[in-house]
MILOPA-425221 format. One record per residue (C-alpha): residue number from 1; x, y, z; residue in one letter. Coordinates in pm, 1 decimal. Example, Ala and Ser with C-alpha at 12.3 -4.5 7.8 and 13.67 -1.06 7.14 Angstrom:
% residues 2
+------+----------+----------+----------+------+
| resi |        x |        y |        z | resn |
+------+----------+----------+----------+------+
|    1 |   1230.0 |   -450.0 |    780.0 |    a |
|    2 |   1367.0 |   -106.0 |    714.0 |    s |
+------+----------+----------+----------+------+
//
This chain:
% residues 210
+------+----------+----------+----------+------+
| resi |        x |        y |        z | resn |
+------+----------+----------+----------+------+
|    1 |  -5830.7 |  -8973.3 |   3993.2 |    x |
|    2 |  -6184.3 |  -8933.6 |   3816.6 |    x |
|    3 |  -6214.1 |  -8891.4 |   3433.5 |    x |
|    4 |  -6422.0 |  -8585.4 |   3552.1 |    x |
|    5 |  -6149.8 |  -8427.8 |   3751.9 |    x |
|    6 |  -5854.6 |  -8572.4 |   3469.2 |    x |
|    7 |  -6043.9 |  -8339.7 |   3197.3 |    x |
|    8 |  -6083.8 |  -8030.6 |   3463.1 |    x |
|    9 |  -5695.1 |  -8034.6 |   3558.4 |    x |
|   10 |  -5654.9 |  -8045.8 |   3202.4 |    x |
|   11 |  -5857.0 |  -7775.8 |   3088.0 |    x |
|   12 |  -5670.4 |  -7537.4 |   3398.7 |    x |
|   13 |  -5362.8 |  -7650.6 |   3233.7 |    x |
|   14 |  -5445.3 |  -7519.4 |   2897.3 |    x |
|   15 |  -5603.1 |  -7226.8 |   2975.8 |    x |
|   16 |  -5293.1 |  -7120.6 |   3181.6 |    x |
|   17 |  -5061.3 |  -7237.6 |   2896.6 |    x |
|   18 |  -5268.1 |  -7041.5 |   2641.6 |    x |
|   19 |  -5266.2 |  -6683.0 |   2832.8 |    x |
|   20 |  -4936.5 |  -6713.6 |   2967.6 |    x |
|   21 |  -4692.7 |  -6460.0 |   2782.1 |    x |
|   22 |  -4511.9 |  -6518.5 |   2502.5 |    x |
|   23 |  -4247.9 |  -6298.6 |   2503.3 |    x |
|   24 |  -3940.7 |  -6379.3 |   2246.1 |    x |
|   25 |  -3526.7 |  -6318.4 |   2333.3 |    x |
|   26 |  -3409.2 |  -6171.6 |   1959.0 |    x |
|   27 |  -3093.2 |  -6323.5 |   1855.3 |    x |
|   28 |  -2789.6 |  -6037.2 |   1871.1 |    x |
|   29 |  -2802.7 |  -5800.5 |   1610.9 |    x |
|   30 |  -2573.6 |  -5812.7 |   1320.7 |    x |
|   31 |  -2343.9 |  -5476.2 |   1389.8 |    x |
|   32 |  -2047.3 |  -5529.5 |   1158.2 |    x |
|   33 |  -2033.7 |  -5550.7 |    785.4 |    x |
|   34 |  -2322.2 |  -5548.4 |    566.5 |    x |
|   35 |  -2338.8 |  -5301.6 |    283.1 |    x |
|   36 |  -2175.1 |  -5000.6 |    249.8 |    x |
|   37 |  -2364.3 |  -4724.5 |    423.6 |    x |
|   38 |  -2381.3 |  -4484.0 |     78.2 |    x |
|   39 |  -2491.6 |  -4823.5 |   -123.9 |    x |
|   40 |  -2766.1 |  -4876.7 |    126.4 |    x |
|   41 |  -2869.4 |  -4463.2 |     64.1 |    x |
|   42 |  -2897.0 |  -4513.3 |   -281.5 |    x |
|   43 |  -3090.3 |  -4801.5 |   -258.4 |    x |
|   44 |  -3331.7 |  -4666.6 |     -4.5 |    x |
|   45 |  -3685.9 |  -4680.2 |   -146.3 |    x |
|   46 |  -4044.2 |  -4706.4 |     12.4 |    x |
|   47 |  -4166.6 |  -5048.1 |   -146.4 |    x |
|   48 |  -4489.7 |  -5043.1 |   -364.7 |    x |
|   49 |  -4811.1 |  -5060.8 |   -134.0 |    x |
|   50 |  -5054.6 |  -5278.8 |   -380.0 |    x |
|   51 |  -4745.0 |  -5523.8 |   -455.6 |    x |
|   52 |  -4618.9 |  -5539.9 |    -94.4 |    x |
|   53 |  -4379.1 |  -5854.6 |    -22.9 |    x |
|   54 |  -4566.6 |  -6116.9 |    146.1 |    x |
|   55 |  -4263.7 |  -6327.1 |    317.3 |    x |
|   56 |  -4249.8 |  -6282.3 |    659.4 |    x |
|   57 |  -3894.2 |  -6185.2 |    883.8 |    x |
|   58 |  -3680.1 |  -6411.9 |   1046.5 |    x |
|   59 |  -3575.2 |  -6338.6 |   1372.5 |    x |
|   60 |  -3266.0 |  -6272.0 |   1294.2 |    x |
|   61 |  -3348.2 |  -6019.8 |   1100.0 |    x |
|   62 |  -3606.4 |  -5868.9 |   1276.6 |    x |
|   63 |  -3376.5 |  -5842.1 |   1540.4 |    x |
|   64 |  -3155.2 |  -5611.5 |   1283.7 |    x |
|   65 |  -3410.6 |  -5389.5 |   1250.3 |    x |
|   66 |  -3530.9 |  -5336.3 |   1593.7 |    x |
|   67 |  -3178.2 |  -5260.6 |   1679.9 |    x |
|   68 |  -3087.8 |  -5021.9 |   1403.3 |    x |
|   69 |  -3422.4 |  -4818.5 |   1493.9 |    x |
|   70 |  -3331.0 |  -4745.3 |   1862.0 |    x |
|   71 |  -3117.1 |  -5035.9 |   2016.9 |    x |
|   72 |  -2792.4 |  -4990.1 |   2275.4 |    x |
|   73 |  -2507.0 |  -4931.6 |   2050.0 |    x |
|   74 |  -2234.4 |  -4800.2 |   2319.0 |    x |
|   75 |  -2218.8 |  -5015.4 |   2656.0 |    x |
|   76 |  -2543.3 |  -4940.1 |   2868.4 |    x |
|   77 |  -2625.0 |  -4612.7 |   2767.5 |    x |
|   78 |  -2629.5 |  -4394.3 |   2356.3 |    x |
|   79 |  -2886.1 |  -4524.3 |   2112.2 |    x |
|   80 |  -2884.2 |  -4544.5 |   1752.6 |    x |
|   81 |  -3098.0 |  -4235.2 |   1757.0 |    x |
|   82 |  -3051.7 |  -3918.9 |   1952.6 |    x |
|   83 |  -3263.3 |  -3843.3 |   2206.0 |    x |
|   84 |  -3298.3 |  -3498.1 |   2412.1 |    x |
|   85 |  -2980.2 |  -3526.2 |   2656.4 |    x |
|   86 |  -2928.0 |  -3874.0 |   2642.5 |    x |
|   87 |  -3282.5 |  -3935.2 |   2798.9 |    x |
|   88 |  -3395.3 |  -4325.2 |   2724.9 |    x |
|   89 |  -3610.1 |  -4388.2 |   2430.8 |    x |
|   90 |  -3913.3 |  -4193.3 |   2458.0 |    x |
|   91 |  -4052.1 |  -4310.0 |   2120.7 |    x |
|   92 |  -4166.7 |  -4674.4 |   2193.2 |    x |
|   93 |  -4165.0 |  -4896.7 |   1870.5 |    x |
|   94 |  -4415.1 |  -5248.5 |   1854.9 |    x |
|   95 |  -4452.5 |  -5489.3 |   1660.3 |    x |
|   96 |  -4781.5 |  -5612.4 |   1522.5 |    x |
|   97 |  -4738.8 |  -5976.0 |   1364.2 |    x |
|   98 |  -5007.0 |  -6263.3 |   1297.9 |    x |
|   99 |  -4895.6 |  -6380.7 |   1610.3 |    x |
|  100 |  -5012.5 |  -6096.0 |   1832.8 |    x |
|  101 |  -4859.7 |  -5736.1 |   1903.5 |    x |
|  102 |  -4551.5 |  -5693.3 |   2060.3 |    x |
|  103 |  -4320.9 |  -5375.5 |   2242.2 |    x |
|  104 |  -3944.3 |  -5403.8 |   2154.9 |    x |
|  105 |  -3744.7 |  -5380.6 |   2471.3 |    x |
|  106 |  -3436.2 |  -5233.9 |   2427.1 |    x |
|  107 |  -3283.2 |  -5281.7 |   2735.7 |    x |
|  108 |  -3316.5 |  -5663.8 |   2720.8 |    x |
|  109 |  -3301.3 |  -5668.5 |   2305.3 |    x |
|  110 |  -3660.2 |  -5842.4 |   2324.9 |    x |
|  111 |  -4052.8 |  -5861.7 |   2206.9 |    x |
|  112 |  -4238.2 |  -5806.9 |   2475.8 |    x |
|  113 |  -4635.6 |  -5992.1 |   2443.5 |    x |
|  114 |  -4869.1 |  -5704.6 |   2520.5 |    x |
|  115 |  -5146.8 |  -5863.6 |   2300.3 |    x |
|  116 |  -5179.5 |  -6224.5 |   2125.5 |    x |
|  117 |  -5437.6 |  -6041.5 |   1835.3 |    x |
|  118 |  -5375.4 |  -5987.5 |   1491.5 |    x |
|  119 |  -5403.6 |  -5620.3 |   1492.4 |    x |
|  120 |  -5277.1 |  -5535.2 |   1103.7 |    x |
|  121 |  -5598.0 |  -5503.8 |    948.7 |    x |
|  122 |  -5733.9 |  -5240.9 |   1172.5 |    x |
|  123 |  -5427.8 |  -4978.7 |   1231.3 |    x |
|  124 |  -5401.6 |  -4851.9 |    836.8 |    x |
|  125 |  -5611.9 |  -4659.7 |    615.1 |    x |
|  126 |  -5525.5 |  -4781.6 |    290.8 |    x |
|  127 |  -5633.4 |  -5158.6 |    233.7 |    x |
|  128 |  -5279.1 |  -5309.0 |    172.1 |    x |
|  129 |  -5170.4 |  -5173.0 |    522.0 |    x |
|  130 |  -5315.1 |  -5569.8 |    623.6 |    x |
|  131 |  -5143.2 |  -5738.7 |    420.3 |    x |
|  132 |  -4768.8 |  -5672.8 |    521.9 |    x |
|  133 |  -4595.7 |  -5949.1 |    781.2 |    x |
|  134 |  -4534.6 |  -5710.4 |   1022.7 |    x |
|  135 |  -4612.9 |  -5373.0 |   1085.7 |    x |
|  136 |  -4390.8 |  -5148.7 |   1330.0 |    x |
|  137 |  -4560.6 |  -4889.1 |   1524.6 |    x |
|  138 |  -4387.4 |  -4634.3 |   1673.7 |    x |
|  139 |  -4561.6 |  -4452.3 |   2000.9 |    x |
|  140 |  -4433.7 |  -4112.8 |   2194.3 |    x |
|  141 |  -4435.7 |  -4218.3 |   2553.3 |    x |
|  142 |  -4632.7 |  -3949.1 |   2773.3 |    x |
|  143 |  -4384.4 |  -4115.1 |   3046.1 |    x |
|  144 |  -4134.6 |  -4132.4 |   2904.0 |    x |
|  145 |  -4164.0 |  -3809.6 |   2797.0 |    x |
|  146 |  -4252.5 |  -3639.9 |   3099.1 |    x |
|  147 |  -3868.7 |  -3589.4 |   3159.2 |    x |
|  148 |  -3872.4 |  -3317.2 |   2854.2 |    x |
|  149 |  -4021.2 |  -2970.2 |   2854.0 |    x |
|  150 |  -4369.5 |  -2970.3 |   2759.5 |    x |
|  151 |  -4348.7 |  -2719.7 |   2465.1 |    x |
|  152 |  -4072.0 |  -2918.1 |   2284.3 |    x |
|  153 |  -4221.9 |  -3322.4 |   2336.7 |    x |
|  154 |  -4437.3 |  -3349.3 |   2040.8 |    x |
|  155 |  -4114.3 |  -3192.8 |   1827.4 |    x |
|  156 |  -3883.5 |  -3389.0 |   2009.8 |    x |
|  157 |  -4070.7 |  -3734.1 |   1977.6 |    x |
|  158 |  -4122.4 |  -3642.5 |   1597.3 |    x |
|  159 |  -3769.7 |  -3596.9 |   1534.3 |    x |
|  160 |  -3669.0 |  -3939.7 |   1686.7 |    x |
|  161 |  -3907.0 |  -4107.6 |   1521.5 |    x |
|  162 |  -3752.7 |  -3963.3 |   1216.1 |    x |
|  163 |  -3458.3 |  -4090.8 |   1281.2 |    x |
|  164 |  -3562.0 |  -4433.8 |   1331.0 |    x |
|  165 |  -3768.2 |  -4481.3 |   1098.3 |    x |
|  166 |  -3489.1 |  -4406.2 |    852.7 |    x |
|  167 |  -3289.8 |  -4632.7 |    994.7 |    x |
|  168 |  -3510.8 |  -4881.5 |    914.1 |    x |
|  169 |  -3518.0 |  -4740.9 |    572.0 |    x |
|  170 |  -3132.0 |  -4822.0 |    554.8 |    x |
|  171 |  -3108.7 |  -5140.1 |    745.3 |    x |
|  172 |  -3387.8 |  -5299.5 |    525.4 |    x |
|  173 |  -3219.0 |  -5175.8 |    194.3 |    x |
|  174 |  -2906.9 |  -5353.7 |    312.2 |    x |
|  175 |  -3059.4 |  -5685.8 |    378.8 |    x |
|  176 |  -3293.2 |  -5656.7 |     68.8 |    x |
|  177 |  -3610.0 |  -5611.6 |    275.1 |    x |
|  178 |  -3910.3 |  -5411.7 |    160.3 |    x |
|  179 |  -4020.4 |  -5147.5 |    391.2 |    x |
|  180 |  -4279.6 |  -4865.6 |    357.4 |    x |
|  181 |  -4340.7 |  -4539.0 |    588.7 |    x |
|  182 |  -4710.5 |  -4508.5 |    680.8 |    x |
|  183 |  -4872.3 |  -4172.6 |    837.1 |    x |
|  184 |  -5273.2 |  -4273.8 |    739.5 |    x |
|  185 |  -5343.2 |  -4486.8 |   1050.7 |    x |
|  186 |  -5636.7 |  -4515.4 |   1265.6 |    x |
|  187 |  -5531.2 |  -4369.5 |   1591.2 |    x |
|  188 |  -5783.8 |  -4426.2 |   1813.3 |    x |
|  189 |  -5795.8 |  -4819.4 |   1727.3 |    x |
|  190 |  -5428.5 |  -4853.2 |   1749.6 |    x |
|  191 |  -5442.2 |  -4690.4 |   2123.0 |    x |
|  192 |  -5730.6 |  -4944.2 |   2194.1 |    x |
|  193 |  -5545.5 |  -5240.1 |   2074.1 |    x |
|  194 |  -5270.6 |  -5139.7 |   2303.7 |    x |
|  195 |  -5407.7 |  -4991.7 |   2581.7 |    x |
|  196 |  -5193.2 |  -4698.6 |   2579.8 |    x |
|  197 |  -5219.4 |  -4375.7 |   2846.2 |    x |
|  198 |  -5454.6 |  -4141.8 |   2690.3 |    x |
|  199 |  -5134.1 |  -3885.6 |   2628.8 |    x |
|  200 |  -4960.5 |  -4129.4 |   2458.5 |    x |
|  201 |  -4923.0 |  -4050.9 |   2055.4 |    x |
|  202 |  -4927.5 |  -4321.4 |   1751.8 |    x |
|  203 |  -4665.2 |  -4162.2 |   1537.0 |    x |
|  204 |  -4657.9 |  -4402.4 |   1233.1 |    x |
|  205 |  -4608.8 |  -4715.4 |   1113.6 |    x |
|  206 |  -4352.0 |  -4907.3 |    893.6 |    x |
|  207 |  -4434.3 |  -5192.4 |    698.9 |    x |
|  208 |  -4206.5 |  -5495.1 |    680.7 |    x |
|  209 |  -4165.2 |  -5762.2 |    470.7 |    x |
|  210 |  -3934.7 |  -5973.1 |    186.3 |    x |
+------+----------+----------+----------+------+
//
């Protein structure tokens, strides 16, 4: 084999390496013990934006999270969140890390690539939004939704996301994780950065961090 055609097969190889998708299996969720549920309550707080922790999540307790904001939590089918007669999530959530942006599955309890940018300094109106480790952004699903009646999605997918974003709320106050609920976003970048269907809705965000 030439030199020429050694560095050509080589350059293939790393340009298929490179796009290929790095999707990530999240390690079980913890779902017994932990702190008391009216300990974690009192301790629920929005941490300070201009003083936001800096350390980023392990997997493990990413994986925590994710699950306590809409994962499987009786056999194949109920959710840690209600949802209009037992539909599936209709509220997707992502996460948007240095490493790219990525849609929690909860079917397979995985991060799903769907970009490998750094998003976080273009989805938040105030300045400190770019600065967190991860930022979770929750999306009503126009699909997903298309299974409820018209009049009552935007209520309905407002109402979930309620609920999960206060679970995150309580799940991060019991593993001493600083979270903060974020409504100022920039819509129509978010939507760009992850090609969503033109009726899909960015909700909100959560920072993360410790």
């Amino acid at each position: 084999m030439s030199i020429g055609k050694f560095f050509v097969l080589l350059s293939l190889a790393f340009l298929t390496a490179s796009s290929a998708s790095a999707d990530v299996k999240l390690p079980a969720p913890q779902t017994s013990g932990g702190m008391p549920l009216f300990e974690a309550l009192k301790l629920r707080a929005s941490a300070p934006g201009g003083d936001f922790p800096a350390t980023e999540l392990s997997d493990q307790e990413l994986s925590n999270v994710l699950w306590a904001a809409t994962g499987l939590n009786r056999g194949d089918k109920g959710w840690t969140v209600p949802m209009d007669r037992g539909l599936p999530p209709y509220v997707d959530v992502y996460a948007a890390t240095r490493n790219g942006v990525f849609l929690y599955d909860w079917r397979s309890h995985s991060l799903l690539e769907t970009s490998k940018k750094d998003i976080r300094p273009n989805i938040g109106l105030q300045s400190f939004v770019a600065g967190a480790p991860c930022s979770l952004i929750f999306v009503a699903n126009s699909e997903s939704l298309s299974a409820v009646n018209e009049s009552l999605r935007s209520q309905f997918s407002s109402v979930a996301a309620g609920a999960m974003t206060q679970d995150v709320y309580l799940v991060s106050a019991a593993m001493g994780l600083g979270t903060r609920y974020i409504h100022s976003i920039k819509e129509p970048e978010i939507k760009s950065a992850l090609s969503l269907a033109g009726e899909d809705s960015v909700i909100c965000l959560m920072l993360l961090g410790k």
